[in-house]
RODO-2510 file (C-alpha; in nm, 4 decimals, decimal comma):
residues 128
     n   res          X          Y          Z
     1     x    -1,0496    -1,4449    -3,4941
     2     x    -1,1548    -1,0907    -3,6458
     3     x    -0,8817    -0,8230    -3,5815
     4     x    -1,1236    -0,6329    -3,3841
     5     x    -1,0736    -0,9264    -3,1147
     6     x    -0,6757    -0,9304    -3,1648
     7     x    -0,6640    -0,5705    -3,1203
     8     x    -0,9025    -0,5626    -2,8435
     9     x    -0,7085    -0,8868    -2,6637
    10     x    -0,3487    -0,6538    -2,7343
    11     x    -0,4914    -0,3908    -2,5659
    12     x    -0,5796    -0,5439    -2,2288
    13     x    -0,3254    -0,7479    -2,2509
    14     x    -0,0755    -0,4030    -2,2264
    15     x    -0,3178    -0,2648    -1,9814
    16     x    -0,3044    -0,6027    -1,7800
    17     x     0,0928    -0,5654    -1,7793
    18     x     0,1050    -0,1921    -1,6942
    19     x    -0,1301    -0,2399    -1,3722
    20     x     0,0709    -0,4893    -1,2498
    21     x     0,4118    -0,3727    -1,2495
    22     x     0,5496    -0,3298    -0,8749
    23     x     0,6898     0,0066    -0,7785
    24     x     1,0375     0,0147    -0,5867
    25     x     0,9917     0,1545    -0,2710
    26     x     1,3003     0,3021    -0,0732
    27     x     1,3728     0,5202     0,2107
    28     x     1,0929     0,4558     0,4245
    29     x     1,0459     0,6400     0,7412
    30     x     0,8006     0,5988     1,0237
    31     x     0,7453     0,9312     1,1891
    32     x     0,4551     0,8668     1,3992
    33     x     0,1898     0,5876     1,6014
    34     x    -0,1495     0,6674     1,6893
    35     x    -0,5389     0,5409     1,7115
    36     x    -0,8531     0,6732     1,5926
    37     x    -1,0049     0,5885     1,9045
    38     x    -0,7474     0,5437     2,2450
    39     x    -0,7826     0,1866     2,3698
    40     x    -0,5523    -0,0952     2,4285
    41     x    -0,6233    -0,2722     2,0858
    42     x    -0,3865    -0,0277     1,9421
    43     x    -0,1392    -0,0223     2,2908
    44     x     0,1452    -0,1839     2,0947
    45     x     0,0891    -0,1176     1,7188
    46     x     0,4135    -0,0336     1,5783
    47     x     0,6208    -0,0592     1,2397
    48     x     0,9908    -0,0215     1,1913
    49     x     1,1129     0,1426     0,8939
    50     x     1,1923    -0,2129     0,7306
    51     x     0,8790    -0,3572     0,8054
    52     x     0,7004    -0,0214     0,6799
    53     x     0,8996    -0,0642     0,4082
    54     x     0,8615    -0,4599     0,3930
    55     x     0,4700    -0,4002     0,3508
    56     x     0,4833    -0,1366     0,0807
    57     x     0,6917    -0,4138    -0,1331
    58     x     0,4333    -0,6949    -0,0614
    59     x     0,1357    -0,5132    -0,1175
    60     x    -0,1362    -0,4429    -0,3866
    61     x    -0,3145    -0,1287    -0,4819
    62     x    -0,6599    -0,1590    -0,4125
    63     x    -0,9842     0,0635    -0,4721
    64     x    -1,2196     0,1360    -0,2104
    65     x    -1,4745    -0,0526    -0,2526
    66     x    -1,1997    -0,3557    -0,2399
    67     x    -1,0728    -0,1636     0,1003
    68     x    -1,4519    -0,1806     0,2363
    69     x    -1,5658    -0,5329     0,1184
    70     x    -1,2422    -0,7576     0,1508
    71     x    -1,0252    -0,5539     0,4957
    72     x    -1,0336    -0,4609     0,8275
    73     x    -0,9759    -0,0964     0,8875
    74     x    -0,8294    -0,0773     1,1942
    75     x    -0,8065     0,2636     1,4184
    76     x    -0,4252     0,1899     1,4942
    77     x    -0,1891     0,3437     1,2593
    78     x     0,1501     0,4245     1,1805
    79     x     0,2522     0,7606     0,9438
    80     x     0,5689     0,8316     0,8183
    81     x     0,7315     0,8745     0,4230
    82     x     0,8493     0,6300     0,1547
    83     x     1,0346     0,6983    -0,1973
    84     x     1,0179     0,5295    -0,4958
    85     x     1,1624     0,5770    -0,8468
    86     x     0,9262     0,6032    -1,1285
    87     x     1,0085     0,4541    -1,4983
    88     x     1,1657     0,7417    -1,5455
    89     x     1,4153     0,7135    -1,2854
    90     x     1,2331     1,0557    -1,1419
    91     x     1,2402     0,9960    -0,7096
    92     x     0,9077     1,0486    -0,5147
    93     x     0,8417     1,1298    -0,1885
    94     x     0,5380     1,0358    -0,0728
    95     x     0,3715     1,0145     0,2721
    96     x     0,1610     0,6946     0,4225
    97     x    -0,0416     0,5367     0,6858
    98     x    -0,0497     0,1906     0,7369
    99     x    -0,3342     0,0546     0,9406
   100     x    -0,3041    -0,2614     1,1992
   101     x    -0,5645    -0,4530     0,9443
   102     x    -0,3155    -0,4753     0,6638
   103     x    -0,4267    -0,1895     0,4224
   104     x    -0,2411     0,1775     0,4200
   105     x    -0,2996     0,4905     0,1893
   106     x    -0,0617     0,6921     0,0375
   107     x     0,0127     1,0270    -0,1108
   108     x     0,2385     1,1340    -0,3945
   109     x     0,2471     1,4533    -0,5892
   110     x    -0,0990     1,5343    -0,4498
   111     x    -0,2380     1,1540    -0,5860
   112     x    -0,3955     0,9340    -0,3033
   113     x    -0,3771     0,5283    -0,3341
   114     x    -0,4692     0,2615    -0,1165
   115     x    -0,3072    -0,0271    -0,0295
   116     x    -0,3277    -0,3734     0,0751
   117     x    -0,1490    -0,6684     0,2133
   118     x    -0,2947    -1,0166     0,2367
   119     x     0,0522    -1,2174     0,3011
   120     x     0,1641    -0,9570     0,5706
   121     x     0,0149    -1,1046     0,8827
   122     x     0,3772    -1,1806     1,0300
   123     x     0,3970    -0,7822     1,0111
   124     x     0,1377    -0,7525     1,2324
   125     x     0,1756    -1,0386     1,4695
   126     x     0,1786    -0,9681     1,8342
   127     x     0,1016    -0,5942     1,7441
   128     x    -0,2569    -0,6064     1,7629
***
């Protein structure tokens, strides 16, 4: 193997390991419920604060053309705010909206993400 290939396989390898380390998510709040559109699809969406927080820690960030080709994006909603510690040990607050079809965004220092949650169905079970 040519150490152009070693070097190029190190270096994904380290990006490969930075993208997926999981952020700790504390503190979260839900401030607020709503819909895009009023109708009873969204009558009895809801999130505690654990389960807001609960979906933060099981989900992935996604892009969006992952958020338009692979989820639903549902008009219910909840808002509300979430911390986490960076490597640092620096807290953020940050402020989200998770949507009934599993996916949420969320701002920190003025940096938008999206999420998404494929194993958090029993989050959303008899809210929808």
């Amino acid at each position: 193997m040519s150490m152009k290939k070693v070097f190029l396989c190190i270096a994904l390898c380290s990006v490969t390991a930075c993208a997926s380390q999981t952020i700790k998510f504390s503190d979260a709040n839900v401030t607020t419920r709503g819909s895009d559109e009023p109708n009873s699809l969204c009558q009895n969406f809801k999130l505690t604060n654990q389960e807001a927080l609960t979906f933060f820690a099981k989900a992935t960030e996604i892009n969006a053309r992952e958020l338009h080709d692979q989820y639903d994006y549902l008009p219910c909603y909840v808002n509300g705010t979430i911390a986490f510690k960076d490597s640092s040990s620096t807290l953020h607050s940050c402020t989200f909206s998770i949507r009934g079809g599993g996916t949420a965004d969320l701002e920190c220092n003025k940096e938008f993400k999206l999420y998404a949650c494929k194993t958090c169905d029993n989050l959303f079970k008899d809210k929808l």
